[in-house]
N, C-alpha and C positions, 0 to 999 in steps of 0.2 A: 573279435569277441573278447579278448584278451583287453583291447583298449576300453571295452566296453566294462568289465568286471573294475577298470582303476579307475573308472571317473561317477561311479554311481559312491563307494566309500566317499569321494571328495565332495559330492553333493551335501551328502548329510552334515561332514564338519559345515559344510555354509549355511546350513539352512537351522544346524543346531547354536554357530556362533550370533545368529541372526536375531534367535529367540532369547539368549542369552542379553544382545544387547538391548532387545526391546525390555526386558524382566526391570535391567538395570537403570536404565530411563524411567521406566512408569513407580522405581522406587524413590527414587531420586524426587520425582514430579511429586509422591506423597508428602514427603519429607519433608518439604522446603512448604507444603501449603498451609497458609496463616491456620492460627485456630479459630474457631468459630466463635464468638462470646457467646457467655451463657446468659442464658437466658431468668427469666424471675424465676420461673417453674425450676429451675435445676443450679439454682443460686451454691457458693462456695459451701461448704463440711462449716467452715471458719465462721460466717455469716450465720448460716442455718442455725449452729449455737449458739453465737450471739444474742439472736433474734429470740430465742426460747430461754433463753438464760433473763432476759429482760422481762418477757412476760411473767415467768416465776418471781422475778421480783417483785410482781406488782403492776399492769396497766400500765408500763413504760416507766416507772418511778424511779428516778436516779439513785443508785446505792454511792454510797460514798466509806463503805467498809471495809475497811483494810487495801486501799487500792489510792488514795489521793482525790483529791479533790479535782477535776478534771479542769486545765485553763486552757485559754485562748491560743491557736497554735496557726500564727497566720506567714506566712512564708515571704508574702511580699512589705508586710509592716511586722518587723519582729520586735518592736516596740508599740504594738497596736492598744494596749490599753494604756497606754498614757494619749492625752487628749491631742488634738493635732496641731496647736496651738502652744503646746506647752515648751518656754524658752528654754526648760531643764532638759526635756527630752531630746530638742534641737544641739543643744551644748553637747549632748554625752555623743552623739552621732556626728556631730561636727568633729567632736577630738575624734572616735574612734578609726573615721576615715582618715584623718589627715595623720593619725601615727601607722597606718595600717598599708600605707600606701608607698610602695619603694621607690617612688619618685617625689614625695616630699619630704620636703627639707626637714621633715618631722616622724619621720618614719622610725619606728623600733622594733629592733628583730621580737621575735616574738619568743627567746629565752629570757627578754629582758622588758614584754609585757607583764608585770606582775601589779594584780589588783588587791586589795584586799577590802572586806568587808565588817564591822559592827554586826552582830546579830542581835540582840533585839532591842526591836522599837525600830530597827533596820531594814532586819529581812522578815521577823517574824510580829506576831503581837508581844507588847513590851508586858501591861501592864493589864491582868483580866485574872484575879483584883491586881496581881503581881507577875515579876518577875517569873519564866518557866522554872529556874530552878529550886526558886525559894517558896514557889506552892509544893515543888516535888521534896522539901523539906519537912513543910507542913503536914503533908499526907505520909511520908516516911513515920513522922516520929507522935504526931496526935492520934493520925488514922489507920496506920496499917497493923491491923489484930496480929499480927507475926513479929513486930516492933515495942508498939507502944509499951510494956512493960519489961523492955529492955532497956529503956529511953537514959540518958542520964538528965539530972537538972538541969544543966548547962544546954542541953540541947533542945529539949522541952523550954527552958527560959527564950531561948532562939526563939523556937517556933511558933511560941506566944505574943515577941514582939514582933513579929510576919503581921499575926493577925493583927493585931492591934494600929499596927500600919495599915492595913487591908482597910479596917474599920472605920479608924479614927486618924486617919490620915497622918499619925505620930509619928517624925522623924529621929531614926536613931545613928548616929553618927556611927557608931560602933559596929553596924551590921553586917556591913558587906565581909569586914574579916570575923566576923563571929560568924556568921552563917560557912565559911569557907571551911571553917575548924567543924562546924556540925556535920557537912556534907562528907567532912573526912573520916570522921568518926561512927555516924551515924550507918555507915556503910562498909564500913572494915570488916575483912573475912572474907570480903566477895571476891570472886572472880570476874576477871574483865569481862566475858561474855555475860554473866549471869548480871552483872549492875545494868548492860546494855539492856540486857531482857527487861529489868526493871521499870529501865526508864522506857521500852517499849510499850511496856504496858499501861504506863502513864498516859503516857501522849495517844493513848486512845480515849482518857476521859474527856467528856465534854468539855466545852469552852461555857461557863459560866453566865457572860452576857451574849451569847450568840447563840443561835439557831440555824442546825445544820453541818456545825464545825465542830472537830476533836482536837484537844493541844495540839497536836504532833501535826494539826493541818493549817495550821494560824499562822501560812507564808503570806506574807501582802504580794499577789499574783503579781502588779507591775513590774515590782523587784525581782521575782524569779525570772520573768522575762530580760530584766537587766544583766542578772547572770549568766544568765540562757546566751544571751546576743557575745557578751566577752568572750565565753569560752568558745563561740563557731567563729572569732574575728581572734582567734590566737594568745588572749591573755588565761594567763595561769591566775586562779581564783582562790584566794583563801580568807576562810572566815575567824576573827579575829575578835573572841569573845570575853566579855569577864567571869562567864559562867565558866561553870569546872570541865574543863575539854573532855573528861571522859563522858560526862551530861551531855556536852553538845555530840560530841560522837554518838552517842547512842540517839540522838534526837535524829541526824541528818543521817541514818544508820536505818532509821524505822523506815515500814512500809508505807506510812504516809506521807513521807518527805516526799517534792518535786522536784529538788535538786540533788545532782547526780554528780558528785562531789566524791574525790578521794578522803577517806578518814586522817591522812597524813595532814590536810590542808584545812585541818581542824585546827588550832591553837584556843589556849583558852587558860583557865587558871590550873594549878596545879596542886595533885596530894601524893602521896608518897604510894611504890607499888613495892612488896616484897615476894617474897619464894612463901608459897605455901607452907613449906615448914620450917622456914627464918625463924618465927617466932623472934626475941627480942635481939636477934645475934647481930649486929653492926652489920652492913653489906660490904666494909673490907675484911671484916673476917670470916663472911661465909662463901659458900659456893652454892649456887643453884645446881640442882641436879637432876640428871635426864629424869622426863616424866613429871616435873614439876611444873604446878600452873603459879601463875603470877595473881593475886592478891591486891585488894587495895588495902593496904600499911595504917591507915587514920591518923595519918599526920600531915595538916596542911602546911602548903610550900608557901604559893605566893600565891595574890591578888592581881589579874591582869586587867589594871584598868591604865587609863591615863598615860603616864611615861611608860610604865609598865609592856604596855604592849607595843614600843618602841623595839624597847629592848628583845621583848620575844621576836615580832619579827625581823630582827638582825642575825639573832640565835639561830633561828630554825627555818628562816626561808634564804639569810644570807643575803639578799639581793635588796637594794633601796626601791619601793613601786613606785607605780607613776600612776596609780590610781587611786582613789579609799574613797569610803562609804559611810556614811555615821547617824547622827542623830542626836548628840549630847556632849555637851562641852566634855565628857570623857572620853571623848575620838576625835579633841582636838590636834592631840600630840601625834596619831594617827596620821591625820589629814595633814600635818606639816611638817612631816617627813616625806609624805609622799610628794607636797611641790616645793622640797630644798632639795630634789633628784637636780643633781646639778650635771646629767649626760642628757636629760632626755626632758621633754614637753609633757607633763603633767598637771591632771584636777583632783579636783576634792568636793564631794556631793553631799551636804547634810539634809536630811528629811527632816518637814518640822509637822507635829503631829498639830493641826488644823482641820481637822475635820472631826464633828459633834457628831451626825448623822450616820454614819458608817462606820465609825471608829470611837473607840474613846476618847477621843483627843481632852487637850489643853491650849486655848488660845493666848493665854499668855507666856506659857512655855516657846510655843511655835511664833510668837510675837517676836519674843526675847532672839530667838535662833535665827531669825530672818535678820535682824539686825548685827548680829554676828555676823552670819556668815557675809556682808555688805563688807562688813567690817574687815575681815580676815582673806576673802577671795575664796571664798567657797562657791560654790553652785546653792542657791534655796532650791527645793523640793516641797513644795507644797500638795501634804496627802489629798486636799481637797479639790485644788486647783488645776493640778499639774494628774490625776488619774481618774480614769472614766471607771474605774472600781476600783475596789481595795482588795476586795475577796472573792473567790471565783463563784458563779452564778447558782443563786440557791441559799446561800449564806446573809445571813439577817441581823443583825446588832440589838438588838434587845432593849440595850440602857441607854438609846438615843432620847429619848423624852426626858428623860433625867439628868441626862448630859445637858441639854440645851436647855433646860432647868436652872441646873446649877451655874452656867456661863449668865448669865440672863441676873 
């Protein structure tokens, strides 16, 4: 009886360890089983949005507001909009592999990939009627009700020979450093945020001869894709402008920019920045003090064009590149810096604006450049030839009848 009372207790531990272990199993068995897909009826929260978000905008109609202009994002051609054919395209993918590669003889570490780029006429539209920063001069000091009759002569004279360039095709020798003093001036007081805001809002107005496109969206999509491809194969990118760096910063800054660029690897011309309550006191005899914002000063520095921007990027990037990027005998000095790297296997890629139809071009500009670059050992880039678009799908050119008018 006795044995009978100590083996019915031992039952139950068996039969309770038993349930235990089945619980443990059939969780386990849950756990590990794939999920099911979902189905149309019970599509993502993310989707579902999406999908409604689209409709409100219209019967599926692309919005292009305050988001970028949407490019080509192809994984196995990450140079798909240039044509397949094109010997420019082949050249930039022939060097990138053979410096990319730790088994040739051409290989470079990748602290000592460094590209640098020309921005416009480069990366962006040069010329619609002008330059981005010399329209954002324009509208500064003829158009903006909060300006114009603060204007001075000097600056107003500026922005009168803009248009008259615009117009009448008048070349003024003088401009590029006269606009640099207006841009300094015309904007003094500001805070570095609030000029960024500025030029934010700029680069939301329309493009002039185009349809469907905002300044701030006037990338030539091949070249973003060029960019795009350097920085996922290890080079450090910096853009290398004669426009006023805090312009270009606030341009590659805005919500329509497609590239995704540090503000540091901005370079570009320069104005003076002081202490909010500096006022005229020299900056060796004052002291910034806590709580103080920084100021643009209205006094321009330098012009970075030509040698000029030699010298900056020795200044501030340090490093000799093995790549560059151009468009105009003012990124020659650029381009031959980058192939006297005397450690390392370097090119040089000029764009020559040739295309009437989608672009504004000039053929005898892009005539002239092609010959150079023969001349010099550049890469030609022909807009027309060498990319299967200019500007991402949707975007239209306006003054093409006029262009091929005027060539004609």
């Amino acid at each position: 009886m006795d044995s009978e009372k100590k083996l019915v207790p031992s039952a139950w531990r068996i039969v309770a360890i038993a349930a235990l272990c089945c619980c443990a199993l059939l969780a386990f068995l849950y756990a590990t089983k794939p999920a099911a897909a979902p189905t149309d009826a019970a599509s993502s929260p993310t989707e579902a949005t999406t999908e409604a978000e689209g409709e409100a905008a219209g019967e599926g109609e692309a919005t292009t507001e305050g988001a970028g202009l949407a490019l080509v994002d192809d994984e196995e051609d990450p140079l798909s909009l240039w044509t397949a054919d094109s010997a420019a395209k082949q050249a930039l993918i022939d060097y990138v592999e053979s410096v990319t590669d730790e088994s040739s003889p051409d290989f470079i570490p990748a602290e000592d990939r460094i590209a640098t780029f020309d921005v416009d006429g480069t990366l962006i539209n040069e010329t619609d009627p002008n330059y981005f920063d010399y329209t954002l001069l324009v509208h500064r000091v003829l158009e903006d009700p909060n300006y114009v009759d603060q204007a001075s002569d000097f600056e107003k004279a500026t922005a009168n020979k803009i248009v008259d360039q615009n117009e009448n095709g008048t070349k003024y020798e003088e401009l590029p450093l006269e606009h640099g003093q207006c841009v300094a001036s015309a904007f003094k007081g500001m805070t570095v945020d609030e000029f960024y805001a500025y030029v934010h809002e700029f680069a939301q107005s329309d493009m002039p001869s185009y349809e469907g496109m905002k300044r701030g969206e006037a990338f030539y999509a091949p070249m973003v894709q060029v960019v795009q491809y350097l920085q996922a194969n290890g080079f450090d990118v910096y853009m290398m402008s004669g426009t006023d760096r805090l312009i270009m910063r606030g341009l590659f800054s805005s919500e329509l920019c497609p590239i995704d660029i540090p503000l540091d690897h901005i370079l570009g011309s320069d104005e003076s920045l002081v202490g909010s309550k500096q006022g005229d006191e020299d900056g060796l005899d004052y002291t910034f003090s806590q709580g103080e914002e920084l100021v643009l000063g209205g006094e321009f520095y330098m012009k970075t064009l030509k040698e000029n921007k030699v010298y900056i990027i020795q200044r501030e990037v340090a490093k000799q590149p093995v790549l560059s990027f151009g468009n105009s005998s003012g990124d020659f000095a650029m381009d031959n810096y980058a192939l006297s790297n005397p450690n390392y296997k370097s090119a040089a890629f000029q764009l020559c604006c040739d295309d009437l139809t989608r672009e504004n071009g000039n053929e005898e500009k892009a005539a002239k450049m092609a010959e150079q670059c023969a001349e010099y050992g550049y890469v030609a880039v022909s807009m027309a030839n060498d990319w299967t678009t200019i500007y991402p799908e949707g975007v239209i050119y306006t003054g093409a009848d006029e262009a091929l008018a005027d060539a004609a």
